[in-house]
mmCIF file as Biopython writes it, N, C-alpha, C and O atoms, coordinates in Angstrom:
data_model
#
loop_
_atom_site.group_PDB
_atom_site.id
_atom_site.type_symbol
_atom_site.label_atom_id
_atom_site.label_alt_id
_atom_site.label_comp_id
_atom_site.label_asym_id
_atom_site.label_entity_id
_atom_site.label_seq_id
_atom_site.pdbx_PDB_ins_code
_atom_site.Cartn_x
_atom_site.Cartn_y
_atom_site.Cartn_z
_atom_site.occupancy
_atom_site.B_iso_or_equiv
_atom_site.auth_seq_id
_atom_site.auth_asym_id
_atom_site.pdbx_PDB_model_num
ATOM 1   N N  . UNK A ? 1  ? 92.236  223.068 221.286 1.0 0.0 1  A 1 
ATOM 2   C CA . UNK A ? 1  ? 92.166  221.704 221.716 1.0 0.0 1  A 1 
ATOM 3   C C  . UNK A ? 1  ? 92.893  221.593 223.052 1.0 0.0 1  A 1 
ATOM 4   O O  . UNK A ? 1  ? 93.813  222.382 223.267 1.0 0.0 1  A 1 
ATOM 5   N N  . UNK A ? 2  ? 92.515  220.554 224.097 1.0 0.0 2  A 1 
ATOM 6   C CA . UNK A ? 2  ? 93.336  220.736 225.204 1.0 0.0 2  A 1 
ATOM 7   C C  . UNK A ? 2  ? 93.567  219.099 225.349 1.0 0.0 2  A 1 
ATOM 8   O O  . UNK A ? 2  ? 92.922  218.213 224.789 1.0 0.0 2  A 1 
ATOM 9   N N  . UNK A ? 3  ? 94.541  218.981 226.152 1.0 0.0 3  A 1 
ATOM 10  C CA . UNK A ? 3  ? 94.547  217.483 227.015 1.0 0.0 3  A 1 
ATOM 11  C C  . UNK A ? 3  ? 95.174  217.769 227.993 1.0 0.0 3  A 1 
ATOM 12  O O  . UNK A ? 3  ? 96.010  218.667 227.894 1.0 0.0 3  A 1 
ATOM 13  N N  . UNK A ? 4  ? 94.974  217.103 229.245 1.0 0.0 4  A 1 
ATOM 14  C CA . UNK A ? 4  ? 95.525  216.826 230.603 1.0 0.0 4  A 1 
ATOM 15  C C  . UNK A ? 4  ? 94.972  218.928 230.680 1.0 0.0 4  A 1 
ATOM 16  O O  . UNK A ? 4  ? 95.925  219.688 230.512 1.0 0.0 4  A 1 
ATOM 17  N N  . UNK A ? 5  ? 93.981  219.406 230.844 1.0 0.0 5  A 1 
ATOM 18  C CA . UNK A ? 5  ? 93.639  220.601 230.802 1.0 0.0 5  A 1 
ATOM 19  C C  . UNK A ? 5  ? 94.707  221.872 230.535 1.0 0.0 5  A 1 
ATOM 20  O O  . UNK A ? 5  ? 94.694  222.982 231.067 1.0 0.0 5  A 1 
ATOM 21  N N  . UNK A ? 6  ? 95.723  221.283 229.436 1.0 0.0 6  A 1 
ATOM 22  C CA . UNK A ? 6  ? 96.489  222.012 228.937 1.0 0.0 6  A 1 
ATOM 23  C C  . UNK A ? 6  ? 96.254  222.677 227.401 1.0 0.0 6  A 1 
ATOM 24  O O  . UNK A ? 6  ? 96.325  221.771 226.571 1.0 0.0 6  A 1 
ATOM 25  N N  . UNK A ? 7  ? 95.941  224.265 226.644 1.0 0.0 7  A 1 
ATOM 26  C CA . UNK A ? 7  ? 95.863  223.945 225.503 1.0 0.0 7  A 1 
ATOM 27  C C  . UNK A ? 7  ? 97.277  223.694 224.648 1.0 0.0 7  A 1 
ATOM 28  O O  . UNK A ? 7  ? 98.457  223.976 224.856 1.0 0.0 7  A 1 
ATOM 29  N N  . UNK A ? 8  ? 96.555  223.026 223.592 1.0 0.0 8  A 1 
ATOM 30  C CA . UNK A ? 8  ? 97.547  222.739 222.471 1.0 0.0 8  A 1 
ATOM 31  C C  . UNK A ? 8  ? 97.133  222.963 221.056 1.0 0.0 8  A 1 
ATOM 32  O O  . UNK A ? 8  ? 96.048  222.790 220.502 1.0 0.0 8  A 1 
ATOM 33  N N  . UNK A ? 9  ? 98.566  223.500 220.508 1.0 0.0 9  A 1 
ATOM 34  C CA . UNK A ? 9  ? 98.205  224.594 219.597 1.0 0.0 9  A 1 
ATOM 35  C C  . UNK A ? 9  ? 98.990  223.837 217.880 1.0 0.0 9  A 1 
ATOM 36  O O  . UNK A ? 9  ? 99.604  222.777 217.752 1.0 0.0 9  A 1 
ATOM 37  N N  . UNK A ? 10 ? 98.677  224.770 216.923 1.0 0.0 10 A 1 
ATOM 38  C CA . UNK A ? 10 ? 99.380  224.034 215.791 1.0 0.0 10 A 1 
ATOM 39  C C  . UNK A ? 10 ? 99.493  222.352 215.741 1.0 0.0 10 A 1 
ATOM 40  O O  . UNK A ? 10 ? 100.448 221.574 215.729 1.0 0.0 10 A 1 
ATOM 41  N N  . UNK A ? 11 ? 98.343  222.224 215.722 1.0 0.0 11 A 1 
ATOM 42  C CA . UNK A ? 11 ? 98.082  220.661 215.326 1.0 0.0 11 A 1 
ATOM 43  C C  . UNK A ? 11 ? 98.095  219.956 213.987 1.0 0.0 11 A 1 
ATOM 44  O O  . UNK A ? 11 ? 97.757  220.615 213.004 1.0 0.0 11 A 1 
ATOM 45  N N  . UNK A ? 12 ? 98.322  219.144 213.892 1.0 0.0 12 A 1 
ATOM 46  C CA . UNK A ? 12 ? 98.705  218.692 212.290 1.0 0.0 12 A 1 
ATOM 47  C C  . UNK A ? 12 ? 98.109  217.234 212.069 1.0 0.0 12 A 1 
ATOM 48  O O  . UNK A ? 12 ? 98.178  216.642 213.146 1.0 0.0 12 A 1 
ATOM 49  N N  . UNK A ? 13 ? 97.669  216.601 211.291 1.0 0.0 13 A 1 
ATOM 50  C CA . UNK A ? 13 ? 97.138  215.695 211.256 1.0 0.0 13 A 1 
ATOM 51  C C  . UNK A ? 13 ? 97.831  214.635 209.917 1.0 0.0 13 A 1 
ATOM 52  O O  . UNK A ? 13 ? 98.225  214.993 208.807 1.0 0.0 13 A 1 
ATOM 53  N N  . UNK A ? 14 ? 97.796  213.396 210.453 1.0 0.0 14 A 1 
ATOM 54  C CA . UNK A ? 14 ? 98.769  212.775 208.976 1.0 0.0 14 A 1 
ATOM 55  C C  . UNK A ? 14 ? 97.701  211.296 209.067 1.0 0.0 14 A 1 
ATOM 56  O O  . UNK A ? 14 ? 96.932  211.056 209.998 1.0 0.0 14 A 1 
ATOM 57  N N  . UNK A ? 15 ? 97.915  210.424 207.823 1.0 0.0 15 A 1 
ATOM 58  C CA . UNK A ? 15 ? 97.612  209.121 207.649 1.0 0.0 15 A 1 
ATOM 59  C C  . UNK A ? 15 ? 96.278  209.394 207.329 1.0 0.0 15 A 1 
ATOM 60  O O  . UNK A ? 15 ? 95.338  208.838 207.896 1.0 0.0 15 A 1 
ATOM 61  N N  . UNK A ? 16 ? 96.174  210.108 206.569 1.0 0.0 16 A 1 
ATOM 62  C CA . UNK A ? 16 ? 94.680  210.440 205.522 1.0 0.0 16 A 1 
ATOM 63  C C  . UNK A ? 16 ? 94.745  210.009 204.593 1.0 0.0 16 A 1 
ATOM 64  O O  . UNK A ? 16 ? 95.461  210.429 203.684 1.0 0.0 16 A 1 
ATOM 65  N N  . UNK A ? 17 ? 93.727  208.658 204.523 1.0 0.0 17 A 1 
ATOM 66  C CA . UNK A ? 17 ? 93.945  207.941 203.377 1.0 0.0 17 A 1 
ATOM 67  C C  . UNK A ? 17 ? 92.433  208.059 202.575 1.0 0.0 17 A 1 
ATOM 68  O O  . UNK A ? 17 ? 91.434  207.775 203.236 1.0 0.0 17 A 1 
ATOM 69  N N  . UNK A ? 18 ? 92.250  208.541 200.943 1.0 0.0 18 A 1 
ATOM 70  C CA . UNK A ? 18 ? 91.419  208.924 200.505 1.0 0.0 18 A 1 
ATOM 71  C C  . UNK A ? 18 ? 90.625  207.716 200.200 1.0 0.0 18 A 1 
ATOM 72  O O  . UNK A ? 18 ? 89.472  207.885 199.803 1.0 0.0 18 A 1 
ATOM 73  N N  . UNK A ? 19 ? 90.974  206.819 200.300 1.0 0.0 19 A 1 
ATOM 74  C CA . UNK A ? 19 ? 90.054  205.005 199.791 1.0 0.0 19 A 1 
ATOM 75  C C  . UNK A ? 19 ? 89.426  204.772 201.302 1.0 0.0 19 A 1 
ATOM 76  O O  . UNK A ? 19 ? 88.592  203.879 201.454 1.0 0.0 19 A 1 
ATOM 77  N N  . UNK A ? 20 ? 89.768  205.447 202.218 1.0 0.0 20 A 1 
ATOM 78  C CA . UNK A ? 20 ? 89.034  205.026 204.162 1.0 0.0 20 A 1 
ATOM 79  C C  . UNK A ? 20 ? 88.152  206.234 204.075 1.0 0.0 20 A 1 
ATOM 80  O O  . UNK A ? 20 ? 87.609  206.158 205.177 1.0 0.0 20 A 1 
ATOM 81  N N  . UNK A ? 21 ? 87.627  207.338 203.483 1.0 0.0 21 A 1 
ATOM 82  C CA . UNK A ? 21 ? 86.696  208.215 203.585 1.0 0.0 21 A 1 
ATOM 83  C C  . UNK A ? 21 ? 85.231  207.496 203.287 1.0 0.0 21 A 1 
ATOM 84  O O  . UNK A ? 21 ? 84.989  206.801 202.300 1.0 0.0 21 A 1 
ATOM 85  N N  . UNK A ? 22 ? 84.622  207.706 203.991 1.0 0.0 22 A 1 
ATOM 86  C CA . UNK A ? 22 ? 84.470  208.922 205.336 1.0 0.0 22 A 1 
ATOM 87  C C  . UNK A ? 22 ? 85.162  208.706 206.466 1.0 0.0 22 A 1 
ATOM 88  O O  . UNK A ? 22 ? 85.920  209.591 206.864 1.0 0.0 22 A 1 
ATOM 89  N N  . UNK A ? 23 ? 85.056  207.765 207.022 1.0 0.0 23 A 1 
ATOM 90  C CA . UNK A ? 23 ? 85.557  206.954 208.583 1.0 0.0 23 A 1 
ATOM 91  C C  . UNK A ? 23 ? 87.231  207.739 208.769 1.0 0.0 23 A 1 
ATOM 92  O O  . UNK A ? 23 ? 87.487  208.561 209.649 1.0 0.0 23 A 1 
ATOM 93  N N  . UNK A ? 24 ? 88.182  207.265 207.758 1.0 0.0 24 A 1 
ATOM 94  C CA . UNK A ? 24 ? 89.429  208.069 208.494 1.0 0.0 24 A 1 
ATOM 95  C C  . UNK A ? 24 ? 90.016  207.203 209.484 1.0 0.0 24 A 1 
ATOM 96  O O  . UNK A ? 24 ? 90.853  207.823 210.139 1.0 0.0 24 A 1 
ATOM 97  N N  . UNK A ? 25 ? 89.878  205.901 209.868 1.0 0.0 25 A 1 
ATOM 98  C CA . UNK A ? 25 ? 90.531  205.142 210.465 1.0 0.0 25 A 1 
ATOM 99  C C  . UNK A ? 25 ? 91.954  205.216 210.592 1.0 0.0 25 A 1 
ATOM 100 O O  . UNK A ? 25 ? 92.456  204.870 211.662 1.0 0.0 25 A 1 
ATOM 101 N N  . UNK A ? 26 ? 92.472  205.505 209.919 1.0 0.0 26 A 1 
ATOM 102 C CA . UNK A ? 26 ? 94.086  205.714 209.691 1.0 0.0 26 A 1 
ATOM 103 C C  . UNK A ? 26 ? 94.675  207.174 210.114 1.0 0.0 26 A 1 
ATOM 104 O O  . UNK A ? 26 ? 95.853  207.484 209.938 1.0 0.0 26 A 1 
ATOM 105 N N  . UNK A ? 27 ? 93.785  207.948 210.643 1.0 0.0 27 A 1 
ATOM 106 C CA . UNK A ? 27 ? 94.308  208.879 210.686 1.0 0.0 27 A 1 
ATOM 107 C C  . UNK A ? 27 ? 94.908  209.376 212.088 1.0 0.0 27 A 1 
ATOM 108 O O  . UNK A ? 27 ? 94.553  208.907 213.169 1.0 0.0 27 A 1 
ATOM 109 N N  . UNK A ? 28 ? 95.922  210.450 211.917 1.0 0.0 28 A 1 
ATOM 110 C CA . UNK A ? 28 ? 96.263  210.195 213.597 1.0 0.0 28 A 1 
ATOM 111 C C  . UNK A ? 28 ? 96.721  211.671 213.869 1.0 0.0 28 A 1 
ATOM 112 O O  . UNK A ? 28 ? 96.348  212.379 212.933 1.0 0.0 28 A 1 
ATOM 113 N N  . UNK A ? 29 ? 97.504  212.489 214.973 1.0 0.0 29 A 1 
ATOM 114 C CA . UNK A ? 29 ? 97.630  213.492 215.205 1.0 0.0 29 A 1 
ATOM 115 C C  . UNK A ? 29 ? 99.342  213.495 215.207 1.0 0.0 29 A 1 
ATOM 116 O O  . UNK A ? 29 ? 99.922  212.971 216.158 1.0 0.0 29 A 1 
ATOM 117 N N  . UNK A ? 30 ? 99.735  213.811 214.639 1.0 0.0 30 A 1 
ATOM 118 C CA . UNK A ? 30 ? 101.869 214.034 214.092 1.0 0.0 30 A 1 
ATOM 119 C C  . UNK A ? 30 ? 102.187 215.021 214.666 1.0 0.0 30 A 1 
ATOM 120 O O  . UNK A ? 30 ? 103.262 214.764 215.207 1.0 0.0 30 A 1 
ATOM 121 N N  . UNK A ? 31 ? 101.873 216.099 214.899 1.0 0.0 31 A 1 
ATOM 122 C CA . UNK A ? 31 ? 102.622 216.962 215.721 1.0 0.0 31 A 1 
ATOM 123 C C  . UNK A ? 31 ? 101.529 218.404 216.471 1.0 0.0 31 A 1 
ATOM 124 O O  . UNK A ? 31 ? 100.646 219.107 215.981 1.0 0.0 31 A 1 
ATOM 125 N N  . UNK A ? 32 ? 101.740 218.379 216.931 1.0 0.0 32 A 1 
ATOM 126 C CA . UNK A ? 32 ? 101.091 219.476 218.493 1.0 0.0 32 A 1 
ATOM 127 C C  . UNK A ? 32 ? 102.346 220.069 218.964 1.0 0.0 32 A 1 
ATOM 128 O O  . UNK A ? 32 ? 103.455 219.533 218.973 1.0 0.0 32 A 1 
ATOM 129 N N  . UNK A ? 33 ? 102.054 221.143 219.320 1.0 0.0 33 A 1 
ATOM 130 C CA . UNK A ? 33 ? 102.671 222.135 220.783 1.0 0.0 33 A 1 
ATOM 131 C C  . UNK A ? 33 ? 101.867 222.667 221.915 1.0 0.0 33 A 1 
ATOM 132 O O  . UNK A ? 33 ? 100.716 223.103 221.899 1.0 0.0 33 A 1 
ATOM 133 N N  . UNK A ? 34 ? 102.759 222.533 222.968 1.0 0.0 34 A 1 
ATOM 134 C CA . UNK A ? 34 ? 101.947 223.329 223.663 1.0 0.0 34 A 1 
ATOM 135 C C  . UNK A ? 34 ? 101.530 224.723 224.094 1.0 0.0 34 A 1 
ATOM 136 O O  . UNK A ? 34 ? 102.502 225.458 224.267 1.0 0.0 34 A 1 
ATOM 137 N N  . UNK A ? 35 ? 100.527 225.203 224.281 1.0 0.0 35 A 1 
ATOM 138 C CA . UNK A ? 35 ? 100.583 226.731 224.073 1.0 0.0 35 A 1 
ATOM 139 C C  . UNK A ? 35 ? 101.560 227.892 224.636 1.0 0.0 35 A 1 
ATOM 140 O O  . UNK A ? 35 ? 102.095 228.904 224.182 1.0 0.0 35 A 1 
ATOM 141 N N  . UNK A ? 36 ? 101.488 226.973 226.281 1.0 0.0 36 A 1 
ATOM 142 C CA . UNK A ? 36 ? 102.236 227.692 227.305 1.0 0.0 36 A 1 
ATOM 143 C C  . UNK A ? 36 ? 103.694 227.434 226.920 1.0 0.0 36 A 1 
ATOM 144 O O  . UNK A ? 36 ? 104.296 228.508 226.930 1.0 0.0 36 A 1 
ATOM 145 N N  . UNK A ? 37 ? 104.267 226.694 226.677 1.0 0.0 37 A 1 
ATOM 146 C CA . UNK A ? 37 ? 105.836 226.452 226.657 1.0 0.0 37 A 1 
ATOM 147 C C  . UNK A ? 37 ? 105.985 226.550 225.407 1.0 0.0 37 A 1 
ATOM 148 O O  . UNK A ? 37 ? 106.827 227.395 225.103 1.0 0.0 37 A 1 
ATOM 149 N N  . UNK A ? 38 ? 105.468 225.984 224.487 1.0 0.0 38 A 1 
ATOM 150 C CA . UNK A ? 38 ? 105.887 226.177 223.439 1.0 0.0 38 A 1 
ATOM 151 C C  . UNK A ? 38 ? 106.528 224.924 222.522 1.0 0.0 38 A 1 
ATOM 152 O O  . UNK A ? 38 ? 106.819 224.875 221.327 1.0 0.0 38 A 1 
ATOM 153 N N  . UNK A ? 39 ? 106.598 224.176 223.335 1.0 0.0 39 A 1 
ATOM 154 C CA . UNK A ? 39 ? 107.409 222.307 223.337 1.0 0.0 39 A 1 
ATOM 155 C C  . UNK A ? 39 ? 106.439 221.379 222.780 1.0 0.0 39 A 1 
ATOM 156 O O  . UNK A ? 39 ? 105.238 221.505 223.022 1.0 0.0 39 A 1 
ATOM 157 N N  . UNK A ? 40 ? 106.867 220.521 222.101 1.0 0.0 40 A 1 
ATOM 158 C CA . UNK A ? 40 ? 106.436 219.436 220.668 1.0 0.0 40 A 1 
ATOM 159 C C  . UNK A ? 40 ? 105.686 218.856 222.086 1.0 0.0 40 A 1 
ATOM 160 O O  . UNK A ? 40 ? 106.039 219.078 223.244 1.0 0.0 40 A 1 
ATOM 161 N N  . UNK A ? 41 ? 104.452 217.982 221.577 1.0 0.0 41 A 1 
ATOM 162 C CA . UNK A ? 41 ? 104.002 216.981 222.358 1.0 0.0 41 A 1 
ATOM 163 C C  . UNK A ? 41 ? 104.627 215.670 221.977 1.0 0.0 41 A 1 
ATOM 164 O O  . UNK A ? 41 ? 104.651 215.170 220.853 1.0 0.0 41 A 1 
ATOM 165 N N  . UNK A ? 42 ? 105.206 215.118 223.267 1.0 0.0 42 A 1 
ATOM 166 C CA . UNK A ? 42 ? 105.687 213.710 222.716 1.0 0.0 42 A 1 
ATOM 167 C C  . UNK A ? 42 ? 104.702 212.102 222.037 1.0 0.0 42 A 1 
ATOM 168 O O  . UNK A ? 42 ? 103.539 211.729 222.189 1.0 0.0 42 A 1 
ATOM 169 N N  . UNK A ? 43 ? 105.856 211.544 221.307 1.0 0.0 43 A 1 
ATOM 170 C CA . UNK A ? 43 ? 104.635 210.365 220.808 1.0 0.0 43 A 1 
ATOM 171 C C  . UNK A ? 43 ? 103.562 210.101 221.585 1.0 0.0 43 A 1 
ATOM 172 O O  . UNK A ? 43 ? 102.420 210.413 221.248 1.0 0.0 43 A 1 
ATOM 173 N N  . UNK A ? 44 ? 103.867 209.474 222.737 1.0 0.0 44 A 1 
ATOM 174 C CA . UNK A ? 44 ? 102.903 208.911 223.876 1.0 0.0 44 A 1 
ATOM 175 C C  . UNK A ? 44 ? 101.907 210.228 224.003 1.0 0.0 44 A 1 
ATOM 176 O O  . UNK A ? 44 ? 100.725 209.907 224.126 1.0 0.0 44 A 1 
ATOM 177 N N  . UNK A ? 45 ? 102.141 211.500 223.997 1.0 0.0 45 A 1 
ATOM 178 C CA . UNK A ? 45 ? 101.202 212.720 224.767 1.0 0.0 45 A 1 
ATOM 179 C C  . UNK A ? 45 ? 100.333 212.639 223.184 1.0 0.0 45 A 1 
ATOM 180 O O  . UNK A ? 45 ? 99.119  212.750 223.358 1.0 0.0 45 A 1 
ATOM 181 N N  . UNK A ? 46 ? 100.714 212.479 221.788 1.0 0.0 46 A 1 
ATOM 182 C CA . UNK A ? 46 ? 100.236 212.276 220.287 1.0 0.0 46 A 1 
ATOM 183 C C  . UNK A ? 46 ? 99.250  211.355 220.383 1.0 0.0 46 A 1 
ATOM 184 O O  . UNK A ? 46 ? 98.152  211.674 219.927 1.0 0.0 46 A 1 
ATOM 185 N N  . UNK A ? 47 ? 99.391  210.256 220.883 1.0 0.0 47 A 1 
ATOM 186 C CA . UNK A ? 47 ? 98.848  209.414 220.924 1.0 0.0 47 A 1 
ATOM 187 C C  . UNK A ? 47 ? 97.802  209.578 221.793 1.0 0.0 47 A 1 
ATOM 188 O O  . UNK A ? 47 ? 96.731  209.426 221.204 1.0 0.0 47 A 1 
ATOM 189 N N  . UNK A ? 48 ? 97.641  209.914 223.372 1.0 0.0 48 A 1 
ATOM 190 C CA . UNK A ? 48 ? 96.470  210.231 223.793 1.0 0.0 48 A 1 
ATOM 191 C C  . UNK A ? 48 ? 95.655  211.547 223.468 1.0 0.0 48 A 1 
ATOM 192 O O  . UNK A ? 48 ? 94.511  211.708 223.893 1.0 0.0 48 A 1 
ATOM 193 N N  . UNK A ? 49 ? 96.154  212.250 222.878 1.0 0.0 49 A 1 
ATOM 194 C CA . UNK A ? 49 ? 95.830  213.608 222.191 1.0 0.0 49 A 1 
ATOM 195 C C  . UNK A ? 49 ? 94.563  212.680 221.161 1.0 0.0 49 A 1 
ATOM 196 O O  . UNK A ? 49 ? 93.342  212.814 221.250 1.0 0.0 49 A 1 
ATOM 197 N N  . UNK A ? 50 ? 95.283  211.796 220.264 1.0 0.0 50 A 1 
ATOM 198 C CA . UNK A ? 50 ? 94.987  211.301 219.314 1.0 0.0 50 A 1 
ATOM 199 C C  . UNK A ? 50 ? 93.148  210.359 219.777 1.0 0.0 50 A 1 
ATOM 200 O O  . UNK A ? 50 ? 92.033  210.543 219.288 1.0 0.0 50 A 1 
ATOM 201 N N  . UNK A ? 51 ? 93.597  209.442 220.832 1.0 0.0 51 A 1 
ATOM 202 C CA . UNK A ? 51 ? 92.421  208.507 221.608 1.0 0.0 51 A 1 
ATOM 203 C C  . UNK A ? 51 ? 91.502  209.980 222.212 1.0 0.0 51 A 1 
ATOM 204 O O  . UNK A ? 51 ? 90.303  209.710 222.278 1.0 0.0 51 A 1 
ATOM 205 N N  . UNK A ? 52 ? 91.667  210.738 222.440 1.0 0.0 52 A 1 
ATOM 206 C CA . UNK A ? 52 ? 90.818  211.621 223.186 1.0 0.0 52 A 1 
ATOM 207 C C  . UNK A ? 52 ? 90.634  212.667 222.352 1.0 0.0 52 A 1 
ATOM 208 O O  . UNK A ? 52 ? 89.859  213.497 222.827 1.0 0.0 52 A 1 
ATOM 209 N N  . UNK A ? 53 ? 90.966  212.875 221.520 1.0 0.0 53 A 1 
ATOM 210 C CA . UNK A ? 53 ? 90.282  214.156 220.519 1.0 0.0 53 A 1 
ATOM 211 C C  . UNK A ? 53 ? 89.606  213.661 219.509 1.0 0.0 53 A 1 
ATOM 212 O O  . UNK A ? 53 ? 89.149  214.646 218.929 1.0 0.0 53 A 1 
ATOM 213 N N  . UNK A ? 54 ? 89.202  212.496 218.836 1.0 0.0 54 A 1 
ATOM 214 C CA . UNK A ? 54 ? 88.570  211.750 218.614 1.0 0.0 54 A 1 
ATOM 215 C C  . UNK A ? 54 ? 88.166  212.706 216.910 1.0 0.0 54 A 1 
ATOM 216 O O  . UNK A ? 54 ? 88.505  212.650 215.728 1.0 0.0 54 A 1 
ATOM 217 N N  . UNK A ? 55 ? 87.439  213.349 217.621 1.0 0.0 55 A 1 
ATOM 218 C CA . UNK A ? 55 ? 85.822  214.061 216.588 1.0 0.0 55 A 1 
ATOM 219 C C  . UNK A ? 55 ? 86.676  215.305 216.236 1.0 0.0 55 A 1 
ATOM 220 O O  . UNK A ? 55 ? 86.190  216.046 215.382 1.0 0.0 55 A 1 
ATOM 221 N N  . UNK A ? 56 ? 87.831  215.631 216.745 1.0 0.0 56 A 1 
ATOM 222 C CA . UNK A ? 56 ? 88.478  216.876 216.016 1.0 0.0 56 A 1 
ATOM 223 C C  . UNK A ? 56 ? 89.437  216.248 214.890 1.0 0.0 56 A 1 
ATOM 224 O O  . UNK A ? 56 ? 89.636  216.940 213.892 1.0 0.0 56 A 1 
ATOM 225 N N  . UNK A ? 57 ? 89.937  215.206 214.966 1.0 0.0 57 A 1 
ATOM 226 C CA . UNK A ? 57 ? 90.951  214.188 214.721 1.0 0.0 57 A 1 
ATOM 227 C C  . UNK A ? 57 ? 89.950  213.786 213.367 1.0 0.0 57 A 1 
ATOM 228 O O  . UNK A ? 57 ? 90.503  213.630 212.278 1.0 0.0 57 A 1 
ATOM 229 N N  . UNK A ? 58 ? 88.783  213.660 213.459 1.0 0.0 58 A 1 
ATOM 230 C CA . UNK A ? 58 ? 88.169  213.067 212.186 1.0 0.0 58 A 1 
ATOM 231 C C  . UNK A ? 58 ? 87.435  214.576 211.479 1.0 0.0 58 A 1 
ATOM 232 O O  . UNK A ? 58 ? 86.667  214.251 210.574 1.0 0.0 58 A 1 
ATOM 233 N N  . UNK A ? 59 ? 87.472  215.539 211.606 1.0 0.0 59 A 1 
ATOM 234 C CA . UNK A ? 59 ? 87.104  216.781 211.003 1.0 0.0 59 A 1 
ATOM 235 C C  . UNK A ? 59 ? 88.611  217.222 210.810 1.0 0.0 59 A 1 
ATOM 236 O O  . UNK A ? 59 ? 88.645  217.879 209.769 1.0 0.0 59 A 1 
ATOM 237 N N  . UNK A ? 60 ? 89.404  217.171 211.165 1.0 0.0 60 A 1 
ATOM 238 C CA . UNK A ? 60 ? 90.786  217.872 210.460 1.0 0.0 60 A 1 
ATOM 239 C C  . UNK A ? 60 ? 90.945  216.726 209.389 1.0 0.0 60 A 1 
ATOM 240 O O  . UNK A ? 60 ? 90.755  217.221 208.279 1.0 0.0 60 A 1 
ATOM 241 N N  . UNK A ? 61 ? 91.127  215.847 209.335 1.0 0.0 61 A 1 
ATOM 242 C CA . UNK A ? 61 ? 91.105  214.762 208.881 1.0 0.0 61 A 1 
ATOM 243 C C  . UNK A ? 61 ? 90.228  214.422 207.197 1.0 0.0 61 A 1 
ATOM 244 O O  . UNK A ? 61 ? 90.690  213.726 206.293 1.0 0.0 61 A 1 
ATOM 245 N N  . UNK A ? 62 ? 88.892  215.155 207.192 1.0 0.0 62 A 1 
ATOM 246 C CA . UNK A ? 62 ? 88.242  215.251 206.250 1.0 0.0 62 A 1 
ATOM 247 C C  . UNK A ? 62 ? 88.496  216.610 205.586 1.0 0.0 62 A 1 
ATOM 248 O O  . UNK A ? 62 ? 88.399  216.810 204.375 1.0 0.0 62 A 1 
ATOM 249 N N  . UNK A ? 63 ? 88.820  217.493 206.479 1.0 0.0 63 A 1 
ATOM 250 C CA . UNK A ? 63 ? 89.227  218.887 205.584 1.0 0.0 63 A 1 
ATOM 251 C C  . UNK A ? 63 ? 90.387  218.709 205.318 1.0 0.0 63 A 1 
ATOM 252 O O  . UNK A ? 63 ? 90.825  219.845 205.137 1.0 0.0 63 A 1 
ATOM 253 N N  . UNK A ? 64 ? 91.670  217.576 205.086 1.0 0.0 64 A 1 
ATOM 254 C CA . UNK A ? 64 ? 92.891  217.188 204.603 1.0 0.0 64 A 1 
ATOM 255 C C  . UNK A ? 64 ? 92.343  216.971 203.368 1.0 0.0 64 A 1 
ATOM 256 O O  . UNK A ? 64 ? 92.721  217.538 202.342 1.0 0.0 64 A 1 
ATOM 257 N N  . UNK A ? 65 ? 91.187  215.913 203.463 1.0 0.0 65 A 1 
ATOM 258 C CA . UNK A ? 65 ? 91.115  215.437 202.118 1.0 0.0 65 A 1 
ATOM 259 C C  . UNK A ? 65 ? 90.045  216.259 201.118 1.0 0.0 65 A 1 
ATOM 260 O O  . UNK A ? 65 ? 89.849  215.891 199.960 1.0 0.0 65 A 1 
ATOM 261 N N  . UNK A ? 66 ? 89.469  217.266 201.640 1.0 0.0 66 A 1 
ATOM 262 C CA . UNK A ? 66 ? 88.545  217.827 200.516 1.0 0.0 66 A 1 
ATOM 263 C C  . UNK A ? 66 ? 89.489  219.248 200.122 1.0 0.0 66 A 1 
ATOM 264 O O  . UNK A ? 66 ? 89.108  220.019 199.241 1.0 0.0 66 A 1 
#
């Protein structure tokens, strides 16, 4: 996965709620690193990680819950 054309690695996904399946509305991205450094992505960098990864964010998201 990348943002700002950086990759980011060990992604984790939280707020999978099994009564919002399929959609996943609630769901969001909790913790990332980055590949090169090695350093947590901060809330704000979570959050656009989160608005812009969209369709990975809702496939991690469904393989939480199956």
């Amino acid at each position: 996965m990348k943002l700002n054309n950086r990759n980011v690695i060990d992604v984790e996904v939280d707020g999978v709620d099994p009564t919002d399946y399929p959609d996943f509305c609630d769901a969001y991205f909790c913790y990332a690193i980055w590949e090169d450094t090695k350093e947590e992505l901060t809330d704000d960098e979570l959050i656009k990680l989160t608005e812009e990864c969209g369709d990975a964010l809702h496939e991690m998201a469904y393989e939480y819950y199956i």
